[in-house]
C-alpha positions in Angstrom: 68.2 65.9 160.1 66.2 62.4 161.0 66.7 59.2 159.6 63.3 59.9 157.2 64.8 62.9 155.6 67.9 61.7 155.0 66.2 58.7 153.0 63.9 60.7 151.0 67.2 62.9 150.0 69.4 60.3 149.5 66.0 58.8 147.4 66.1 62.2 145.2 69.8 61.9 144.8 69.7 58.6 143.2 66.8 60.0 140.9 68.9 62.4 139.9 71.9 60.4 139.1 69.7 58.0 137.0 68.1 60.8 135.1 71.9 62.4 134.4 72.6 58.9 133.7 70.1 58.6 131.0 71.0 62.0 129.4 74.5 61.4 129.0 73.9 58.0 128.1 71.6 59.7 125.1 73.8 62.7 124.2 77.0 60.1 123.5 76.1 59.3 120.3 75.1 62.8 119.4 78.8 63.9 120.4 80.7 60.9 118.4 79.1 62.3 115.6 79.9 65.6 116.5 83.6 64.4 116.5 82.7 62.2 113.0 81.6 66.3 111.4 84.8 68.0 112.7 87.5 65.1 111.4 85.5 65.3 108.4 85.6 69.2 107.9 89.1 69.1 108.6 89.4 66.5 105.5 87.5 69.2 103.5 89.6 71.9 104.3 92.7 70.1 103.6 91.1 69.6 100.7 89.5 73.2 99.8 93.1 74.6 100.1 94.8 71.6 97.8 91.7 72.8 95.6 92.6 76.5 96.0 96.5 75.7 95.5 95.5 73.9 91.5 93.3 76.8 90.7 96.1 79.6 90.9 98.1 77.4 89.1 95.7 76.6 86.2 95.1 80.9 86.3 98.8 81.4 85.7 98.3 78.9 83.3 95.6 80.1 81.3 97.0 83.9 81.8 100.4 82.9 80.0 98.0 81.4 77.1 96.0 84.3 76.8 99.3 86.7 76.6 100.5 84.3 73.7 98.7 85.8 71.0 99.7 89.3 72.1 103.0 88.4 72.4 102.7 87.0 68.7 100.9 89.8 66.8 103.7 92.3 68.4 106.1 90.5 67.1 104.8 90.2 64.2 104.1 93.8 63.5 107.7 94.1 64.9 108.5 91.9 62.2 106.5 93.8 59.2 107.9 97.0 60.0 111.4 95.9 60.3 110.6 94.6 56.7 109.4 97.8 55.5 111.8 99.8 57.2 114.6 97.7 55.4 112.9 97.8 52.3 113.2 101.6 52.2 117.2 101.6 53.6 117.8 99.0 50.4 115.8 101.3 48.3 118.1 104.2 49.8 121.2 102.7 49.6 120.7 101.0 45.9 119.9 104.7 44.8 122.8 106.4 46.2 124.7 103.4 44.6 123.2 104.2 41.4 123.9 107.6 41.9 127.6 107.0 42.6 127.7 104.8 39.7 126.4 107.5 37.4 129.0 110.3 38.1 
């Protein structure tokens, strides 16, 4: 290799480094704000999950209130029968009474 060639590569080389030069220089933003997006999707997915977390408990919530009522008419018919059903041993046992009484 002369002298000439050697200058014209060593000429192309230095393009080159200014040209990567000016790429990287214009791609650094674009990857601080690629770094800005992923700490801020992290935040969201902290915060999806916290959301997630308050939403099973307000189901378990609103499944206990919507068993409440059930809960309360079965009881209640619980309640009615056990009523009638003692109404017809008192009716029972005042007639054998009457019965005894009678003899």
């Amino acid at each position: 290799m002369n002298e000439i060639e050697i200058v014209e590569r060593l000429t192309k080389v230095e393009e080159r480094a200014k040209s990567n030069t000016h790429q990287i220089e214009e791609l650094k933003p674009i990857v601080n704000e690629i770094h800005t997006m992923s700490n801020t999707l992290v935040q969201l997915v902290g915060e999806v999950h916290h959301t997630s977390e308050n939403v099973m408990d307000l189901k378990d919530k609103v499944e206990t209130l919507e068993q409440e009522p059930a809960t309360k008419w079965k009881n209640s018919t619980k309640v009615v029968v056990n009523a009638v059903l003692g109404a017809i041993g008192g009716a029972i046992g005042a007639g054998i009474l009457y019965l005894l009484t009678q003899i």
